[in-house]
N, CA, C and O atoms as a GROMACS GRO file, in nm:
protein
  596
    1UNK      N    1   0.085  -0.118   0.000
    1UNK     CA    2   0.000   0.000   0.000
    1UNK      C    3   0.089   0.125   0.000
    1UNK      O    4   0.189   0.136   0.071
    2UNK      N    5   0.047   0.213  -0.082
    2UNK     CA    6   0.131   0.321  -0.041
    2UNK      C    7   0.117   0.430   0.052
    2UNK      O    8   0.009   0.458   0.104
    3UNK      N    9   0.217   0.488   0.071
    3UNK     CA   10   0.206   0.585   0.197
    3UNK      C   11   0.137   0.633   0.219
    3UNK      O   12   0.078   0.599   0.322
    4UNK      N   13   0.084   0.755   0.141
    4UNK     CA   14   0.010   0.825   0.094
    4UNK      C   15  -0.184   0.774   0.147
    4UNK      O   16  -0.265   0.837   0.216
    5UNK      N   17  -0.196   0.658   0.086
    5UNK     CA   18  -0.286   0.587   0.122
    5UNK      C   19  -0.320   0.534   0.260
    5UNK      O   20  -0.428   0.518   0.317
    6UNK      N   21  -0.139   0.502   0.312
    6UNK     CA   22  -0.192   0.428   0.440
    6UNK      C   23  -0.180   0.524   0.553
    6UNK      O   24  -0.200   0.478   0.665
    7UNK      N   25  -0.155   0.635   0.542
    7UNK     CA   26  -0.198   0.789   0.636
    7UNK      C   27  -0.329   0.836   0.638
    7UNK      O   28  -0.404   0.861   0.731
    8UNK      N   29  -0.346   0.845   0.496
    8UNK     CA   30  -0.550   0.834   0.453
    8UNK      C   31  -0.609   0.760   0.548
    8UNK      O   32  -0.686   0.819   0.624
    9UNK      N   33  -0.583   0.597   0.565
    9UNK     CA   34  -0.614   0.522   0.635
    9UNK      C   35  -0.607   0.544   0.786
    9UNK      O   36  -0.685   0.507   0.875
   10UNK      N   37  -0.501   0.608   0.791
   10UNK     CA   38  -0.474   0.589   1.008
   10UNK      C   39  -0.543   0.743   1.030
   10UNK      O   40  -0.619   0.766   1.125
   11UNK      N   41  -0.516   0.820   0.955
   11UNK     CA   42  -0.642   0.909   1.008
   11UNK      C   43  -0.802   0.919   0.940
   11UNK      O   44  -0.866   1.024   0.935
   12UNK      N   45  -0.849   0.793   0.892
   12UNK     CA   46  -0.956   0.785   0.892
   12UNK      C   47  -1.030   0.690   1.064
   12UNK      O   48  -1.132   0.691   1.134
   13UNK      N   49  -0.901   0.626   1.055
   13UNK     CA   50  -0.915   0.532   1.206
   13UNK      C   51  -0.879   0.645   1.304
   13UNK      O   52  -0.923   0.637   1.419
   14UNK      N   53  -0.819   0.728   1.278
   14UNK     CA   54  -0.786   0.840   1.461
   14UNK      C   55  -0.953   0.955   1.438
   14UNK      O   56  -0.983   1.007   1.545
   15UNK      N   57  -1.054   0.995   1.316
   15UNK     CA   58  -1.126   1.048   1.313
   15UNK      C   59  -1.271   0.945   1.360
   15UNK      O   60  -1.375   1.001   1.394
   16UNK      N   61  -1.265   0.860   1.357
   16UNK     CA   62  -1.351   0.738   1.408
   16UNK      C   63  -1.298   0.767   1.533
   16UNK      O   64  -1.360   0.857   1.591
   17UNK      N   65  -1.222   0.729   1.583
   17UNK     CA   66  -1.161   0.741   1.716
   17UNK      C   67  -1.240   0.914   1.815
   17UNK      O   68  -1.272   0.934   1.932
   18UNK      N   69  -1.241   0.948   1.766
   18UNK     CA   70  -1.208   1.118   1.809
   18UNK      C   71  -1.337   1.151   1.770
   18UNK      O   72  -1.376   1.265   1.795
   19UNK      N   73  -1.414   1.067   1.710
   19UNK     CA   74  -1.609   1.122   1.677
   19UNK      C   75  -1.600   1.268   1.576
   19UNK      O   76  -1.665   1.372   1.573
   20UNK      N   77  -1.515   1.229   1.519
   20UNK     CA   78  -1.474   1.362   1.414
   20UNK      C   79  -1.580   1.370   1.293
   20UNK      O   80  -1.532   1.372   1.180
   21UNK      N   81  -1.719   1.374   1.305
   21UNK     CA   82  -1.805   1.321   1.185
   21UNK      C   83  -1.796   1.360   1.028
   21UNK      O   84  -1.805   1.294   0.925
   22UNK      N   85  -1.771   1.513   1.062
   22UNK     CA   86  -1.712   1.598   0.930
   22UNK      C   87  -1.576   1.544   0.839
   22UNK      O   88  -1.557   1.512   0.722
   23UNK      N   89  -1.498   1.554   0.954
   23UNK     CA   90  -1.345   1.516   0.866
   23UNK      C   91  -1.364   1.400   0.845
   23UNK      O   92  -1.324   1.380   0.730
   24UNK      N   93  -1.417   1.275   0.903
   24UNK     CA   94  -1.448   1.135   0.897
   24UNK      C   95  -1.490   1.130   0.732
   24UNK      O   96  -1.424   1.079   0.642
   25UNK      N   97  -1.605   1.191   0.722
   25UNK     CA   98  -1.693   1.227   0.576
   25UNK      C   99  -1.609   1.260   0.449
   25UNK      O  100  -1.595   1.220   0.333
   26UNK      N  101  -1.549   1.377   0.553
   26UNK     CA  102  -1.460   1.426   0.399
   26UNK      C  103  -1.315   1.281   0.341
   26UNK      O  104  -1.292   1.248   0.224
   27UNK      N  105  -1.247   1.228   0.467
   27UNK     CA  106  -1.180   1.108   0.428
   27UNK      C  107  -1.206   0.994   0.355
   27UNK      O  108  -1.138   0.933   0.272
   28UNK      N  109  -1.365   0.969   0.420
   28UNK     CA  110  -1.424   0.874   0.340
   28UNK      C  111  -1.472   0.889   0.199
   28UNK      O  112  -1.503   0.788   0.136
   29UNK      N  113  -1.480   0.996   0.148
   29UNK     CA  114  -1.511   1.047   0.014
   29UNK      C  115  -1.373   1.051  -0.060
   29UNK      O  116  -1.381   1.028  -0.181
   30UNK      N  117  -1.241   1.076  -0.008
   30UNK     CA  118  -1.111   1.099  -0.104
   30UNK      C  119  -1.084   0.901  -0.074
   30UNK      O  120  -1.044   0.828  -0.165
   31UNK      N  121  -1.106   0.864   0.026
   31UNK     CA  122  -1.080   0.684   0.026
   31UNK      C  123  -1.166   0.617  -0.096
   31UNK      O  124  -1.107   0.541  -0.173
   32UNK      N  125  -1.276   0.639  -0.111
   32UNK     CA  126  -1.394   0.630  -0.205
   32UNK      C  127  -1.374   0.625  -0.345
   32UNK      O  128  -1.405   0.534  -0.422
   33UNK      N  129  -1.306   0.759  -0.374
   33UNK     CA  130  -1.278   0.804  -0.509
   33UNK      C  131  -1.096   0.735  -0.542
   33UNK      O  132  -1.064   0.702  -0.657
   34UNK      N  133  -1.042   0.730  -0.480
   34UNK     CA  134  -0.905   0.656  -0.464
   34UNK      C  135  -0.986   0.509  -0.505
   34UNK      O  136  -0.966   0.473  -0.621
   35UNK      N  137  -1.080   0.414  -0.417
   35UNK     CA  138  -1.097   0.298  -0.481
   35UNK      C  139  -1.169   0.278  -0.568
   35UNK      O  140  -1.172   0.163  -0.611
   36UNK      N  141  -1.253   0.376  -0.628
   36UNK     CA  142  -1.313   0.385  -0.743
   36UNK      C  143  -1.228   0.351  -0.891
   36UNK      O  144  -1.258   0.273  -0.981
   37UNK      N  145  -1.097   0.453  -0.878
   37UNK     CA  146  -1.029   0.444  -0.967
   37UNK      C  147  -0.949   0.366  -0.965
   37UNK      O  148  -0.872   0.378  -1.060
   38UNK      N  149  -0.915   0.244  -0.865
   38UNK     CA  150  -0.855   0.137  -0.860
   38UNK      C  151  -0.958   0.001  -0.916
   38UNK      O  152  -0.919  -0.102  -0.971
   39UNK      N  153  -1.088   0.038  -0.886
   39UNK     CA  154  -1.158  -0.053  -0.938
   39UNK      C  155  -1.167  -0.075  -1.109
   39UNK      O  156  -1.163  -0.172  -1.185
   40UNK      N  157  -1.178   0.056  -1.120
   40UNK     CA  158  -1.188   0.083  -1.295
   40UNK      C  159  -1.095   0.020  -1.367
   40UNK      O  160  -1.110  -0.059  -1.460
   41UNK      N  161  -0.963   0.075  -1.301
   41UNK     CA  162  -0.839   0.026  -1.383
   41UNK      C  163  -0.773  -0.037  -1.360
   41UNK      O  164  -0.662  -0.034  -1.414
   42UNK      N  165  -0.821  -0.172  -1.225
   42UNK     CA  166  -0.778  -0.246  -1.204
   42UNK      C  167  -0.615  -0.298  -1.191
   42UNK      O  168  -0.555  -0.403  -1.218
   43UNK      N  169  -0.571  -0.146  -1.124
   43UNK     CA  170  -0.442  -0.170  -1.082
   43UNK      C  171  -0.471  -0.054  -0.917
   43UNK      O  172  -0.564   0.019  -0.882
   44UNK      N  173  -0.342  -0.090  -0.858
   44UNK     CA  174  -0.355   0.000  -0.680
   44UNK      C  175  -0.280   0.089  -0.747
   44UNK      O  176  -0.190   0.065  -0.827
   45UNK      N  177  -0.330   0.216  -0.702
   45UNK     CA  178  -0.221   0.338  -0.688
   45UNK      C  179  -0.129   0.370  -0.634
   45UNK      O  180  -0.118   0.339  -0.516
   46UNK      N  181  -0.005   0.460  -0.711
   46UNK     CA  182   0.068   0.478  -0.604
   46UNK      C  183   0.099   0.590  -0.565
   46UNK      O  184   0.046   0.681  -0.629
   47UNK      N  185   0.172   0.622  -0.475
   47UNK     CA  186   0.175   0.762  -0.425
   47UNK      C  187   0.133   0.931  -0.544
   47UNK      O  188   0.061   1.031  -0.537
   48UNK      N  189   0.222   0.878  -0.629
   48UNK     CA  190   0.213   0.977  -0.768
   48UNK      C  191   0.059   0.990  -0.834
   48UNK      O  192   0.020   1.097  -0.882
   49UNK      N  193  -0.022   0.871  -0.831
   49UNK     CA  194  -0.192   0.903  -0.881
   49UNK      C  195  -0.238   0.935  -0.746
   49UNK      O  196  -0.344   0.998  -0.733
   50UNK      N  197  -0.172   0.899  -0.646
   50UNK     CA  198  -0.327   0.953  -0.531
   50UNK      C  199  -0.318   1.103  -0.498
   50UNK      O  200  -0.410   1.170  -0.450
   51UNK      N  201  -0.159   1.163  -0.536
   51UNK     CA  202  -0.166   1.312  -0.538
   51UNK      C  203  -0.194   1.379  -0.662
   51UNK      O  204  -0.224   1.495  -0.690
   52UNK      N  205  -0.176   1.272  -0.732
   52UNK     CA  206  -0.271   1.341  -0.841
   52UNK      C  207  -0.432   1.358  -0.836
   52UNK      O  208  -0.517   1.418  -0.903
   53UNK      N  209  -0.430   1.303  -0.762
   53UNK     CA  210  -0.593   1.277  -0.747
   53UNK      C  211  -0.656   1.367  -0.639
   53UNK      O  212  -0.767   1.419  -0.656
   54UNK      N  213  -0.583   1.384  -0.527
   54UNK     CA  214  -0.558   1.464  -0.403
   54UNK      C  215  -0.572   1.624  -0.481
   54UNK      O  216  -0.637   1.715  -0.431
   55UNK      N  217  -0.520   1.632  -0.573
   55UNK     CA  218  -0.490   1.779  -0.657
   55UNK      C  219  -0.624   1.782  -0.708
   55UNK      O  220  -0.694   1.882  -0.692
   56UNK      N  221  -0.662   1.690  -0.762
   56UNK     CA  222  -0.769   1.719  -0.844
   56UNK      C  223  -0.918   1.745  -0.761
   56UNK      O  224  -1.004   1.833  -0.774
   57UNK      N  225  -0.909   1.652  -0.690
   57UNK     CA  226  -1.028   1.699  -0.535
   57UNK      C  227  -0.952   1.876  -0.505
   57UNK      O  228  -1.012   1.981  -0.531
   58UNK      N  229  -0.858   1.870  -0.467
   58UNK     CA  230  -0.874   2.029  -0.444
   58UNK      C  231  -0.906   2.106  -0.512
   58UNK      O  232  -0.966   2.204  -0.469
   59UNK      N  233  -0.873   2.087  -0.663
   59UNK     CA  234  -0.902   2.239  -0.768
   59UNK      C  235  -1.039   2.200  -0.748
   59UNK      O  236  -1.102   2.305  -0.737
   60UNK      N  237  -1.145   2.067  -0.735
   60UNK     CA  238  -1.291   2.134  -0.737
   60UNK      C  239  -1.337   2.188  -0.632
   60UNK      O  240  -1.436   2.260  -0.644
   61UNK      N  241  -1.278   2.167  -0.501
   61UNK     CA  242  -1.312   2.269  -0.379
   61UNK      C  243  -1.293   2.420  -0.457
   61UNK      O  244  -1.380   2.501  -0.489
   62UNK      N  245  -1.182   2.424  -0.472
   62UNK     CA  246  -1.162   2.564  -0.488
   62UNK      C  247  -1.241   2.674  -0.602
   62UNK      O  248  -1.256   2.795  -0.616
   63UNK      N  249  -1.282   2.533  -0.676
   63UNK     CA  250  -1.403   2.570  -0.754
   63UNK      C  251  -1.525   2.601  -0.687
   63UNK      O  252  -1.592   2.698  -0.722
   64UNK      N  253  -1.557   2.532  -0.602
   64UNK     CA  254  -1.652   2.503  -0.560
   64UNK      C  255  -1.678   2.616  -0.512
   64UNK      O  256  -1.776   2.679  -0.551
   65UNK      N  257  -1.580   2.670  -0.403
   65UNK     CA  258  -1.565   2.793  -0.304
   65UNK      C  259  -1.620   2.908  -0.353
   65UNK      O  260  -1.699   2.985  -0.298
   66UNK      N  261  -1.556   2.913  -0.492
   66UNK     CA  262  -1.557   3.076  -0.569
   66UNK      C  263  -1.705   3.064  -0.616
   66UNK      O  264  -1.754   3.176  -0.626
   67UNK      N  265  -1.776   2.983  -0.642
   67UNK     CA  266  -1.891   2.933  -0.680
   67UNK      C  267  -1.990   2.941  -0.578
   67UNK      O  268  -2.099   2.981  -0.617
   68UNK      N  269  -1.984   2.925  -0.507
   68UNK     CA  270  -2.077   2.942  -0.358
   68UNK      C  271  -2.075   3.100  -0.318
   68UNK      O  272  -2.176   3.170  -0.311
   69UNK      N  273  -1.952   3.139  -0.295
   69UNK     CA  274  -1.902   3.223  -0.298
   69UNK      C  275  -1.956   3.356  -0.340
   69UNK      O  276  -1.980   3.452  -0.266
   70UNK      N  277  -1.971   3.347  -0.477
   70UNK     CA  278  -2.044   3.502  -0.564
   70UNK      C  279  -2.191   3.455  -0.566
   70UNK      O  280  -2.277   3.539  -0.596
   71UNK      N  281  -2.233   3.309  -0.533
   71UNK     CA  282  -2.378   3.316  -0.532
   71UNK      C  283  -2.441   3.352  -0.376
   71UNK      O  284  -2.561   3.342  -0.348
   72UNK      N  285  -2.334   3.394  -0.281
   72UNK     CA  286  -2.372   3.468  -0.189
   72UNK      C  287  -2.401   3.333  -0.051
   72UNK      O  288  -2.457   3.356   0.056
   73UNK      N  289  -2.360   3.234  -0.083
   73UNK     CA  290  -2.384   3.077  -0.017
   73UNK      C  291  -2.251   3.054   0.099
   73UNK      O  292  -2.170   2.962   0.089
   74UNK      N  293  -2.248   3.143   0.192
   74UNK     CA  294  -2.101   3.136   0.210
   74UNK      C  295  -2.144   3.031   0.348
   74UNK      O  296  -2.056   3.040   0.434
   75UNK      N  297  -2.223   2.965   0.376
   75UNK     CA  298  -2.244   2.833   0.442
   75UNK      C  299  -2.216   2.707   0.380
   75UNK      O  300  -2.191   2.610   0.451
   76UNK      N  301  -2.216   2.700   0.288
   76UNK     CA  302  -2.190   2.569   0.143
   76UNK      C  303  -1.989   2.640   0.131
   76UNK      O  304  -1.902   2.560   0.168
   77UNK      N  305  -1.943   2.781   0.080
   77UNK     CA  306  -1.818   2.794   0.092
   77UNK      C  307  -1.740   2.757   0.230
   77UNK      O  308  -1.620   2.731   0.225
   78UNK      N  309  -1.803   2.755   0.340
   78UNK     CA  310  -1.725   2.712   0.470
   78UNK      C  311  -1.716   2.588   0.456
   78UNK      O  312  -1.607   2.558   0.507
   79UNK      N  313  -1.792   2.453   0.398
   79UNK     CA  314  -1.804   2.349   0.404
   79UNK      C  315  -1.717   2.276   0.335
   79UNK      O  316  -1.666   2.166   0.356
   80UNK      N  317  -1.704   2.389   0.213
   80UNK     CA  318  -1.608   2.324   0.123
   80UNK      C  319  -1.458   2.347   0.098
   80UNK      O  320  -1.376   2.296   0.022
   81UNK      N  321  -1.454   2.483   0.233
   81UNK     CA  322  -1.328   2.508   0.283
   81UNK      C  323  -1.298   2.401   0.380
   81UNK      O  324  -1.194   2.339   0.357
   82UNK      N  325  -1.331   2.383   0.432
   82UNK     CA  326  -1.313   2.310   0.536
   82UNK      C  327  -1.281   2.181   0.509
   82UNK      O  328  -1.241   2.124   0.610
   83UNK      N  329  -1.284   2.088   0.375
   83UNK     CA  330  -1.282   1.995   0.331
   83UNK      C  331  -1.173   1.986   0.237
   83UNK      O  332  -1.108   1.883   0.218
   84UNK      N  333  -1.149   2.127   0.161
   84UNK     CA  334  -1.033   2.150   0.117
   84UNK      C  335  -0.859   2.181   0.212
   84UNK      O  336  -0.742   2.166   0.175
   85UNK      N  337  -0.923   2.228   0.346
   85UNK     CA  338  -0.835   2.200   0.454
   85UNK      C  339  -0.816   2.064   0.526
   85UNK      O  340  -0.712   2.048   0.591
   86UNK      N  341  -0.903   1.971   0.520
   86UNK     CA  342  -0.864   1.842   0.536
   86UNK      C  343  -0.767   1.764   0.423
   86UNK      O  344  -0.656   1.711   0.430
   87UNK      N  345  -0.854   1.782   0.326
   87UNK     CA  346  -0.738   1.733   0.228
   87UNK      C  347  -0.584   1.810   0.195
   87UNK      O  348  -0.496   1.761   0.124
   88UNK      N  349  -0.581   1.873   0.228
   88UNK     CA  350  -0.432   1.951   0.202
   88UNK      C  351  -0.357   1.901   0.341
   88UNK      O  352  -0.249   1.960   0.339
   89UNK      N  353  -0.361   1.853   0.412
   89UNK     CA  354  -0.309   1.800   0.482
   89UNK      C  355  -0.239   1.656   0.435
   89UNK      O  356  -0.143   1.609   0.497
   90UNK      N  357  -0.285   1.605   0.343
   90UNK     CA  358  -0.180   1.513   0.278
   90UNK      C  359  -0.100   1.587   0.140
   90UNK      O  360  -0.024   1.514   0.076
   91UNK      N  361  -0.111   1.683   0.111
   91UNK     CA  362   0.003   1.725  -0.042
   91UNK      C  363   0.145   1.780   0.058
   91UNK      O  364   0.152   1.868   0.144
   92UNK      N  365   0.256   1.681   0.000
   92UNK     CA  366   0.383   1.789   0.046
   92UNK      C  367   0.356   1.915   0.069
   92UNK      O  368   0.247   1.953   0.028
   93UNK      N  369   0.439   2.010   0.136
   93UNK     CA  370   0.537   2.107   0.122
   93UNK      C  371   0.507   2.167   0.040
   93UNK      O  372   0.551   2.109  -0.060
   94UNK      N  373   0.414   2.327  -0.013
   94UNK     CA  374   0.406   2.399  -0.123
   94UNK      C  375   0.548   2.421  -0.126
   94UNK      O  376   0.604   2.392  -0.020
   95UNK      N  377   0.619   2.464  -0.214
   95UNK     CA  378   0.720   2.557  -0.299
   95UNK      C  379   0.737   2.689  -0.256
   95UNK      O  380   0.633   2.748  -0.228
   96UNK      N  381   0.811   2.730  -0.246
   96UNK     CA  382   0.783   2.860  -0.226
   96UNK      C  383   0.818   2.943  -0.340
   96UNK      O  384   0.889   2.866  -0.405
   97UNK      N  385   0.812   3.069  -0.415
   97UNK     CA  386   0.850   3.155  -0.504
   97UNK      C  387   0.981   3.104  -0.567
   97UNK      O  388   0.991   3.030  -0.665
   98UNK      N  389   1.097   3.166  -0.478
   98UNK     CA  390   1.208   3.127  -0.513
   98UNK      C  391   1.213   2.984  -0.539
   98UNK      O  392   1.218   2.956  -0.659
   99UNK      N  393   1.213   2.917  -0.482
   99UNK     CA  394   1.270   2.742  -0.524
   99UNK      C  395   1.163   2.747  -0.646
   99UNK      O  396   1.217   2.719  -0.754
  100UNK      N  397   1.040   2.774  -0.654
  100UNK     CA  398   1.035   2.761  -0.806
  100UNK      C  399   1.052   2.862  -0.923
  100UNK      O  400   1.000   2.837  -1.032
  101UNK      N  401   1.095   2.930  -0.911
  101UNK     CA  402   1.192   3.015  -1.021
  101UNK      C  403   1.303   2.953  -1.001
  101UNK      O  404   1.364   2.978  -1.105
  102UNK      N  405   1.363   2.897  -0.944
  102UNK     CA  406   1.505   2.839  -0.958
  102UNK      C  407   1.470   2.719  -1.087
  102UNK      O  408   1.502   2.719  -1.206
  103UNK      N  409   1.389   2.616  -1.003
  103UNK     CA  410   1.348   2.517  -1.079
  103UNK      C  411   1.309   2.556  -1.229
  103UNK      O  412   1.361   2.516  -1.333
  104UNK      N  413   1.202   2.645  -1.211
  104UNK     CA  414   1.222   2.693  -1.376
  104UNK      C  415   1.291   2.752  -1.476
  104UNK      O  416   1.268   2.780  -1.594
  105UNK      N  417   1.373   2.762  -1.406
  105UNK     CA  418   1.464   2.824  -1.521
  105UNK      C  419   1.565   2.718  -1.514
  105UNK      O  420   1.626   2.720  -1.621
  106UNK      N  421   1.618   2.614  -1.426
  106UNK     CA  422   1.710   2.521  -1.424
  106UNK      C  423   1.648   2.420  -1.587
  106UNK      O  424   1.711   2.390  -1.688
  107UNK      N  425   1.524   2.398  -1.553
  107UNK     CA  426   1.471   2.357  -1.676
  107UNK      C  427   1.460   2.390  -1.820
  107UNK      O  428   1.482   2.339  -1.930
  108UNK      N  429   1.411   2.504  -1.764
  108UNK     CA  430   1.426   2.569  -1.935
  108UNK      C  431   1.598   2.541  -1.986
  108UNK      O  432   1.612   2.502  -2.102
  109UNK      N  433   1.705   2.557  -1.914
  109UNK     CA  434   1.828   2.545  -1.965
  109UNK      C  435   1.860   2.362  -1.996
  109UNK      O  436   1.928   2.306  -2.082
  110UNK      N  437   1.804   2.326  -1.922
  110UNK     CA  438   1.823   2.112  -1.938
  110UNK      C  439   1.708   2.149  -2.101
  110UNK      O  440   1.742   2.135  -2.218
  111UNK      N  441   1.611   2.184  -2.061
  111UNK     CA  442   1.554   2.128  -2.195
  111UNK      C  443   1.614   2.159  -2.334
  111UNK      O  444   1.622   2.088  -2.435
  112UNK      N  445   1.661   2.312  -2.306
  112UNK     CA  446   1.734   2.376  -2.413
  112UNK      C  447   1.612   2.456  -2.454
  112UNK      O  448   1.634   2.477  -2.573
  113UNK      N  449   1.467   2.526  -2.418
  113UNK     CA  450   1.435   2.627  -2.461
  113UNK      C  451   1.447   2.752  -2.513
  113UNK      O  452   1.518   2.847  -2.480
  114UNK      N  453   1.381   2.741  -2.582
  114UNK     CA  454   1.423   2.919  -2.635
  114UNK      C  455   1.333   2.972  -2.686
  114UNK      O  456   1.344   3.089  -2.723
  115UNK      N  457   1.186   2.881  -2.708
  115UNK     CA  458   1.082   2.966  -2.775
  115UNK      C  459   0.920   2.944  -2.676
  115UNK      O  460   0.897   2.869  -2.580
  116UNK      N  461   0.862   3.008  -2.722
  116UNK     CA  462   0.707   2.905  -2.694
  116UNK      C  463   0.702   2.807  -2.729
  116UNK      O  464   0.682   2.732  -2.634
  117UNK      N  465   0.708   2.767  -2.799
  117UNK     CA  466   0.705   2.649  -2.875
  117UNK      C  467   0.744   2.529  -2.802
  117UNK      O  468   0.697   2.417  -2.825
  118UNK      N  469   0.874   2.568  -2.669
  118UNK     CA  470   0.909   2.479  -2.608
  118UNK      C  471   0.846   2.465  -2.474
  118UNK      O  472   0.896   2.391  -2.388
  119UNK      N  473   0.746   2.529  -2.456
  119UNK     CA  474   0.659   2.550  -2.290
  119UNK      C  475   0.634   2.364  -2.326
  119UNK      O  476   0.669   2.286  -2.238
  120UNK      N  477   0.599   2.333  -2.400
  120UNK     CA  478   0.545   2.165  -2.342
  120UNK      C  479   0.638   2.099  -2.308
  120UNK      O  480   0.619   2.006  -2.230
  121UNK      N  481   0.766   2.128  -2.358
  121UNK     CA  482   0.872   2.046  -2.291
  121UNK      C  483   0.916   2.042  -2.185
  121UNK      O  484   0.953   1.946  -2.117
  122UNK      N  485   0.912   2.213  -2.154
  122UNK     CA  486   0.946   2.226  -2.001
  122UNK      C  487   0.815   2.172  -1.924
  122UNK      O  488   0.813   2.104  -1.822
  123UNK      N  489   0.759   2.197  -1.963
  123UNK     CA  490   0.635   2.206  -1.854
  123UNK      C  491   0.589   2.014  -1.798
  123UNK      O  492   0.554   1.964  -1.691
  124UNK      N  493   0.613   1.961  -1.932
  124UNK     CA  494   0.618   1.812  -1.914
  124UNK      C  495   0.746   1.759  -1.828
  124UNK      O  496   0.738   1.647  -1.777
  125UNK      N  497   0.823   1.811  -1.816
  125UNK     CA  498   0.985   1.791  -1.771
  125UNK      C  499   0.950   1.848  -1.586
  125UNK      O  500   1.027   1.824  -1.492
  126UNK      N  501   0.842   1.909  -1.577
  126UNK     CA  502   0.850   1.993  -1.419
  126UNK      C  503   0.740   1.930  -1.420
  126UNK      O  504   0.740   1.895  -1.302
  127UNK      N  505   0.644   1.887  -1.463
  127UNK     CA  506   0.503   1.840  -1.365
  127UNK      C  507   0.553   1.700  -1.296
  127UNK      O  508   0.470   1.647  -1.222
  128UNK      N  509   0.636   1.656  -1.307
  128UNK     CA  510   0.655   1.536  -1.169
  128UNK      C  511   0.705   1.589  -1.090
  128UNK      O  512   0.678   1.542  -0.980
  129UNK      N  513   0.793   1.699  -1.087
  129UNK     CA  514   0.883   1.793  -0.974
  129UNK      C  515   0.773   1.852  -0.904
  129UNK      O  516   0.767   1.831  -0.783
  130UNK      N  517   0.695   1.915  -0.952
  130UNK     CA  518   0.608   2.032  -0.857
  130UNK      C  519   0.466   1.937  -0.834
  130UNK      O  520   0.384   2.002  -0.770
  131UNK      N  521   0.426   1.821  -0.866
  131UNK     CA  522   0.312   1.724  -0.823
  131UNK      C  523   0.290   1.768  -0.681
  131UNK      O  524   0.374   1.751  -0.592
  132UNK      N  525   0.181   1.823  -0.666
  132UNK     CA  526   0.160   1.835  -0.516
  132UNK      C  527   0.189   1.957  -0.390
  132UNK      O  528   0.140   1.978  -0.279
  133UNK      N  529   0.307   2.028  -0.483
  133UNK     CA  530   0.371   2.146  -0.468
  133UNK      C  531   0.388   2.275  -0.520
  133UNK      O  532   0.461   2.367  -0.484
  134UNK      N  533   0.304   2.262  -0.616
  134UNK     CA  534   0.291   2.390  -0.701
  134UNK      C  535   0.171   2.384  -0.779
  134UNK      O  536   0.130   2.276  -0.821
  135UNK      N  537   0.107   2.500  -0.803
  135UNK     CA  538  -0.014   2.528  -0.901
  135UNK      C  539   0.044   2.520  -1.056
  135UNK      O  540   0.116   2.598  -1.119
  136UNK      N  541  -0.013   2.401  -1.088
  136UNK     CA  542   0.033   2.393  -1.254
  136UNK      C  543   0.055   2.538  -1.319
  136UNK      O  544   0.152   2.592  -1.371
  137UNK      N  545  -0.109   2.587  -1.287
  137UNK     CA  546  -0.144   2.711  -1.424
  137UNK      C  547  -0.036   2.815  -1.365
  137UNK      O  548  -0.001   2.911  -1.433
  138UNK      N  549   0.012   2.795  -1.242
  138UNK     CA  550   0.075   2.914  -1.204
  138UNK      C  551   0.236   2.869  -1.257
  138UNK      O  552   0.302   2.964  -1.302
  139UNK      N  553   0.285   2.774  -1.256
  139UNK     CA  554   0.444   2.714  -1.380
  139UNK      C  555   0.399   2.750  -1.462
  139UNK      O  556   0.457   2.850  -1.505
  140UNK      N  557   0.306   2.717  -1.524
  140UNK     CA  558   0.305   2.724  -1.676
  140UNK      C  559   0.276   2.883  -1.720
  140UNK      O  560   0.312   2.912  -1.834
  141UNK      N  561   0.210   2.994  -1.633
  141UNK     CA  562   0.225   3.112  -1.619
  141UNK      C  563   0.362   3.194  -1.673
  141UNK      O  564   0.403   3.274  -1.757
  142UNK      N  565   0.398   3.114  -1.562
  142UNK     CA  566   0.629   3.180  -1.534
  142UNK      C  567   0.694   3.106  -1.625
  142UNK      O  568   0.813   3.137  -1.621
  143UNK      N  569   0.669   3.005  -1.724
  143UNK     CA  570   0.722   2.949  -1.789
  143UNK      C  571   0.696   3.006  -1.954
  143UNK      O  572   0.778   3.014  -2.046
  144UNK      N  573   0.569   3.037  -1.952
  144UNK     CA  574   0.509   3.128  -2.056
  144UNK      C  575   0.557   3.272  -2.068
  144UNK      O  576   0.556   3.346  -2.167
  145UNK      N  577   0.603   3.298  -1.930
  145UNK     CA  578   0.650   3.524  -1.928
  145UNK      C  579   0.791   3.513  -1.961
  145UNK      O  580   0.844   3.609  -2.017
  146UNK      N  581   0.890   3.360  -1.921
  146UNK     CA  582   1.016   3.328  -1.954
  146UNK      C  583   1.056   3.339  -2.088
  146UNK      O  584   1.120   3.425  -2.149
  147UNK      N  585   1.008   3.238  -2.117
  147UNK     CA  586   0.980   3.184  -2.312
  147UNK      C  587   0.970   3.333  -2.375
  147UNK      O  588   1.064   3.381  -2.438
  148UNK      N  589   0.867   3.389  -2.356
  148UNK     CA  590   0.793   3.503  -2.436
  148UNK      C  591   0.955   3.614  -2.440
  148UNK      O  592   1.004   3.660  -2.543
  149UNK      N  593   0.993   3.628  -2.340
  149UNK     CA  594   1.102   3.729  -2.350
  149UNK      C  595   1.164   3.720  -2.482
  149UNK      O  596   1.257   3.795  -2.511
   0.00000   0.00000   0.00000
């Protein structure tokens, strides 16, 4: 099992423990969707799809949020903050600014960029580096204002 998974697991058992009904809910829904997609494709995940997957539950909170949000629902936005704060408790370590401007530009020089043209290379070359640690659209942002120069 992987790590990733079996932390999912011991704090789904310490929120049982602790009568945590909310966070219990929100665990059991990212455990859910983790064996969903093990069922489908009939292989176990490993650390690298369940934060991929972990990512992908967050961008729809955060969807969700801004969405509740301007429709004036900010009882439905607490709920889904709050669920987006459970789950971020398993993604590494954000990045901070610097370490990723370092990283991006260390890349752009390995790949040998020099145009737009080459944003997919870099950008394919850094999405296993920043998995979990960085906002894609926001690399591919700084990787796009790089290039463009």
């Amino acid at each position: 099992m992987s790590e990733l998974k079996l932390r999912l697991t011991e704090s789904v058992k310490s929120a049982m423990r602790e009568r945590l009904s909310d966070r219990l809910s929100v665990l059991r829904g990212v455990q859910a969707a983790i064996k969903q997609i093990e069922v489908d494709t009939r292989e176990e995940l490993d650390d690298a799809r369940v934060l991929a997957l972990l990512e992908k539950q967050l961008k729809q909170r955060k969807e969700s949020i801004s969405a509740y949000t301007n429709a004036g629902r900010d009882d439905l936005a607490q709920k889904e903050q709050f669920e987006l704060e459970v789950i971020s408790e398993f993604l590494p370590a954000a990045m901070t600014s610097e370490e990723l401007e370092v990283l991006i530009k260390n890349e752009i020089v390995t790949q040998g960029a020099t145009s737009i043209r080459d944003m997919g290379k870099v950008m394919n070359a850094l999405r296993p580096q920043i998995a979990g640690r960085a906002d894609a659209g926001d690399v591919s942002a700084r990787i796009k204002a790089k290039l463009s120069v």
